[in-house]
C-alpha positions in Angstrom: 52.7 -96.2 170.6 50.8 -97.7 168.2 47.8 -95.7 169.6 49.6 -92.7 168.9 50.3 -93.0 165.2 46.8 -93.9 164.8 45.2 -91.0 166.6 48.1 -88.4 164.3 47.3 -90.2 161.2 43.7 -89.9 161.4 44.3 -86.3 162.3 46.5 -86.2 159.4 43.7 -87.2 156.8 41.1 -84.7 158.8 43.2 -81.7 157.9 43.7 -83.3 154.1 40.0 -83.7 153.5 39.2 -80.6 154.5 41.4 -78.8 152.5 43.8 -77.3 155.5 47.0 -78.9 154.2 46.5 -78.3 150.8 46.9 -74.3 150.0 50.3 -73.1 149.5 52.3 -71.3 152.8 52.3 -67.9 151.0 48.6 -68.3 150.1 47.2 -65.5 152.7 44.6 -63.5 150.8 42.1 -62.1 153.0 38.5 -62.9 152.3 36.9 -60.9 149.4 33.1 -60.8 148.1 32.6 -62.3 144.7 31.8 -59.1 143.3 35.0 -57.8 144.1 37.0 -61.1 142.6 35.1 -60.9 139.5 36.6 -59.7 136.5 40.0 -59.5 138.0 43.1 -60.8 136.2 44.5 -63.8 136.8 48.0 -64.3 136.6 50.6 -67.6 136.8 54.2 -67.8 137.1 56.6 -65.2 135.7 53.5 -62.4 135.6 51.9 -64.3 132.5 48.0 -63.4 132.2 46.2 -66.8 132.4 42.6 -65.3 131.9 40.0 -63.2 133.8 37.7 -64.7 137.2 34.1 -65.7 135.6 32.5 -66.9 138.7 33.5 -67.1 142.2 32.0 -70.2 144.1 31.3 -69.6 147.9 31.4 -71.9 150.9 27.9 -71.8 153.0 29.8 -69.3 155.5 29.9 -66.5 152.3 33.7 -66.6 151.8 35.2 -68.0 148.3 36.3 -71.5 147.9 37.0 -71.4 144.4 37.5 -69.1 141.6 36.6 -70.0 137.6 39.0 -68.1 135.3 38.2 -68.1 131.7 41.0 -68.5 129.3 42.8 -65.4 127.6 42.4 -65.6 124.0 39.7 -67.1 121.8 36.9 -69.1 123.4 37.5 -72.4 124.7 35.2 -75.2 126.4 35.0 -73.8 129.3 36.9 -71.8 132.6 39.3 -73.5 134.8 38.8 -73.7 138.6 41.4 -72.6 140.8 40.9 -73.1 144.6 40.9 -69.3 146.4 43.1 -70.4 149.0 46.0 -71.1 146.7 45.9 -67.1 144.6 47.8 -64.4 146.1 46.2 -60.7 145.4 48.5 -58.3 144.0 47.7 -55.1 143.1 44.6 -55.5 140.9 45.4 -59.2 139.5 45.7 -62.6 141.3 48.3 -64.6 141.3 48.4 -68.2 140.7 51.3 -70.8 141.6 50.6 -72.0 137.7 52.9 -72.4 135.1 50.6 -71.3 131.5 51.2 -74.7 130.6 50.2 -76.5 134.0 46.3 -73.6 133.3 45.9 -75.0 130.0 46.2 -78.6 131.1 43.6 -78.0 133.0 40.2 -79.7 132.0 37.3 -76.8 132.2 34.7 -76.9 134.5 31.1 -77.0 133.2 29.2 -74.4 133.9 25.2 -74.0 134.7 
């Protein structure tokens, strides 16, 4: 038995690490180039524009792991990284399972 909960939990921290478990159950955007994410709207809760995709980072494989969205509005230290697996595309924006608030709490990324 003990043998058991050993093998599930190490299982269980496999899928966390590698980022399996973490995207949300509605988060089934199909793969898109980074040329095609770039410059698209981003969008949180309740359709509120959270800022525009800067720079898509790509795993080795070619598809996006994460997204950088500048900040609507005046400039600010620096875009916000959003993992790909967690937007949903809509039409021409994404959307993001953010709250404006939860965005701006956000500390930027630094950028090369």
């Amino acid at each position: 038995m003990n043998i058991t909960k050993t093998a599930a939990g190490i299982v269980i921290a496999g899928l966390m690490l590698t980022g399996a478990a973490a995207a949300p159950a509605y988060a089934q955007t199909p793969p898109a180039t980074a040329s095609a994410l770039e410059g698209k709207l981003v969008r949180g809760q309740k359709g509120v524009v959270l800022g525009v995709v800067e720079r898509v980072i790509l795993r080795p494989n070619g598809t996006p792991a994460q997204v950088l969205v500048r900040p609507k509005g005046p400039p600010t230290a620096g875009p916000r990284s959003i993992a790909y697996a967690a937007l949903k595309l809509e039409g021409d924006s994404l959307i993001a399972p953010l709250t404006q608030a939860e965005f701006n709490a956000m500390p930027p990324v630094a950028v090369d």
